[in-house]
N, C-alpha and C positions, 0 to 999 in steps of 0.2 A: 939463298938468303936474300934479306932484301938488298935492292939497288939505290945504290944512293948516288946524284951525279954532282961530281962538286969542280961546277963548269966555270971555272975563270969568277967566280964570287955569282954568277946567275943567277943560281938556284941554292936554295936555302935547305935545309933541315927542318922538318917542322919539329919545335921544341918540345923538350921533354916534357913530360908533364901534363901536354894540353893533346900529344899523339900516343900510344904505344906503337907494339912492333909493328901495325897490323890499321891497315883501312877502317878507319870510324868519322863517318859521316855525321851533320851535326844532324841527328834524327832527334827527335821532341824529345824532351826531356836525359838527352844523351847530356856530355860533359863539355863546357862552353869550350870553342878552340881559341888556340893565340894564334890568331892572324899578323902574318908580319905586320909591319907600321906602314900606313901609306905613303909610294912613291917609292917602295924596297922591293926586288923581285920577288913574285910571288915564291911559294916553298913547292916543290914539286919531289912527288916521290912514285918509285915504281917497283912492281911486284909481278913476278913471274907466277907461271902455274904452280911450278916444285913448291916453290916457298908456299903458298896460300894453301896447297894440299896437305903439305907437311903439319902445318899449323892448323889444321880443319878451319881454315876461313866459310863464314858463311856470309855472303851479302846481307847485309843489314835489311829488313822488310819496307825500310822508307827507299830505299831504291826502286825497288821492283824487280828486281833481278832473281834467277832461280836459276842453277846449275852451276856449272862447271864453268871457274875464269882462267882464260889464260894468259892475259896480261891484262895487270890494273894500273891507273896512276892515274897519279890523286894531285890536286894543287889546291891551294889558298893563299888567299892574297886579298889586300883594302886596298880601297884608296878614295877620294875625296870627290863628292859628289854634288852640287848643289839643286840636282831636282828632284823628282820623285820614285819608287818604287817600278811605278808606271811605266815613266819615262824608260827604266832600265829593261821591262819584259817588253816594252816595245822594242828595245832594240834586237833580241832574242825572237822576236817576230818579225824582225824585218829579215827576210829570208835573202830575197834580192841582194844583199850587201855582201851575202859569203863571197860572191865572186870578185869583191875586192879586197876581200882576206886576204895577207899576205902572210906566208910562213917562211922559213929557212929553210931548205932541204939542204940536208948533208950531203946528199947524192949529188947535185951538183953545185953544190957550193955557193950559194945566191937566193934572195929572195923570190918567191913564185907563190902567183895566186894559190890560195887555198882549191877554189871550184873554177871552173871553165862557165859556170853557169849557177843560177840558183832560180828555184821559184816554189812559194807557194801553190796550194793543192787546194781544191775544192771535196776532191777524194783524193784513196790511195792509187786512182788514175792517173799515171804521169802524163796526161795530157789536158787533165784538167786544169790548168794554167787560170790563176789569179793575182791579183795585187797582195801587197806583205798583209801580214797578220799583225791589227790594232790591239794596244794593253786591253781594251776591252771587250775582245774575244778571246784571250786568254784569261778563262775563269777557270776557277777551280773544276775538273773532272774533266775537260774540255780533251778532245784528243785532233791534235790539227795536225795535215798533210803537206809534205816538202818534198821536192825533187831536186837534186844536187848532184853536178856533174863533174864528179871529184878531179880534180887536174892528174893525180896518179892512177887511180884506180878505178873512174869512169863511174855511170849513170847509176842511179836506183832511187827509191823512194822510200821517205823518210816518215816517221810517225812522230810527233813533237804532242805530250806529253803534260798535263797541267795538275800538278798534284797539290801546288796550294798557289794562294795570290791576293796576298794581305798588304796593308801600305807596312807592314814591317817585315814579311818575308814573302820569299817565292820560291819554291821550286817545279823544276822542268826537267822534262825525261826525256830521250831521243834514242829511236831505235830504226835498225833500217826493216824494212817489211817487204821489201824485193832483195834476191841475193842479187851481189855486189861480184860483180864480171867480168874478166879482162880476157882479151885473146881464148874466148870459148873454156875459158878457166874459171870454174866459180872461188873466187879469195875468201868472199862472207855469206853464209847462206843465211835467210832470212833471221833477223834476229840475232845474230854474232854479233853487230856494231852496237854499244850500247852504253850512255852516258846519263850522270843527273848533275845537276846545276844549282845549288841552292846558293838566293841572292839576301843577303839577309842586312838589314841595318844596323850596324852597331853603333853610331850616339851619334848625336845631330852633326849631318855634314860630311858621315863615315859611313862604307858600305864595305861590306866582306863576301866576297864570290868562295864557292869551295865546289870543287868541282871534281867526280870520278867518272873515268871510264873507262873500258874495257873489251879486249876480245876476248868472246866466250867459245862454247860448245859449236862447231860447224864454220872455226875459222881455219883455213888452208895453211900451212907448212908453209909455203909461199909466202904468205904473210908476215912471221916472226923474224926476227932479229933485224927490229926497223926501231928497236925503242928511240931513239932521239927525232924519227919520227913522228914517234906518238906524243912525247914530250912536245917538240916546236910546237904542233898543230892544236895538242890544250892550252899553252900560250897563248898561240895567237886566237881563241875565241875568247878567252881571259882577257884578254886587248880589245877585241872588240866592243864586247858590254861593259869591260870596265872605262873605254872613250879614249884608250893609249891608242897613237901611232903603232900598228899592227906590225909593220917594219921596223919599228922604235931600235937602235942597237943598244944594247948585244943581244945577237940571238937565244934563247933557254937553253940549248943543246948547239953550239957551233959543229 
């Protein structure tokens, strides 16, 4: 069934009404969400394999997604913005900055950078090393290259993803396209790590992030039962484009 974390007032419920049982993404013409109110923690929920099989979940076609999930979670969240659209996919482009992403790991009980490293791609060559990606190279259709040197689970490369980029909404896709590696172990094989982003404006001066992601088909055993990992870590990029202190306390999952 689904999982719901109800962490010290953190993490919220997203409300009736505006979610069912079940992952719905705000795709065109889907049904408007209730975004907390800005300055409330965002709402974060999580879905295991059983549940989403039992349920015949199918990823929604404004993702991109196709097969089998094995763990999803989902957040949304506003908050108070006074620049542009722009402003915001630029920050979603500046790649360079993950690595002062900071998340909570439960595992050792303190905040620790998200990456050991970050960099834009010129390709899906991890040596192509470039400067961050500008709001105006992320155009719609655009498919742009990242290399990210996860602080747990180490190197691969990334595909970043531009599915729309309007001054009222944006969405962005991110999937890795190199399997993801530890100790001659592969955790994620191409394509398992997989999230979208959609930034949308809701009335002057207010912005709503909603965010899923998920391991799919060719993620490792190894992997699983790290959800409040998964949880800090969609926080804290919800932190980042949303412009919160990425350490900000209390952590989404203490």
């Amino acid at each position: 069934m689904k999982l719901f974390l109800p962490l010290a007032g953190a993490l919220f419920l997203l409300t009736a009404g505006a979610q069912a049982a079940l992952p719905q993404p705000p795709c065109a013409g889907g049904a408007p969400l209730a975004y907390p109110a800005p300055g409330a923690a965002p709402a974060i929920s999580i879905w295991h394999d059983s549940d989403l099989t039992e349920a015949h979940w199918q990823p929604p076609a404004c993702t991109g997604w196709t097969g089998r999930s094995k763990l999803v979670v989902e957040l949304a969240g506003s908050f108070r913005f006074g620049g542009s659209m722009a402003d915001l996919v630029a920050r979603v482009g500046s790649i360079s900055t993950l690595a002062k992403v900071q998340y909570w790991s439960t595992t050792d009980k303190k905040w620790r950078p998200l990456a050991n490293g970050a960099a834009a791609l010129t390709s899906p060559d991890a040596k192509s090393r470039r400067g961050d990606f500008s709001a105006s190279e992320m155009t719609k259709g655009a498919d742009r290259y990242y290399w990210e040197d996860d602080s747990r689970t180490g190197a691969a490369v990334y595909r970043l993803r531009v599915y729309e980029n309007t001054p009222e909404r944006a969405i962005l896709a991110s999937e890795n396209v190199t399997p993801v590696r530890q100790f001659f172990v592969t955790l994620f094989q191409t394509g398992a790590i997989q999230s979208v982003m959609f930034i949308q404006r809701l009335s002057p001066g207010v912005f709503g992030i909603y965010s899923l992601s998920r391991t799919g088909e060719g993620t490792s055993g190894l992997a699983a039962g790290h959800d409040a990992s998964y949880v800090n870590r969609a926080a804290a990029l919800y932190r980042q484009v949303a412009g919160i202190k990425t350490d900000q306390e209390p952590p989404a999952a203490p």
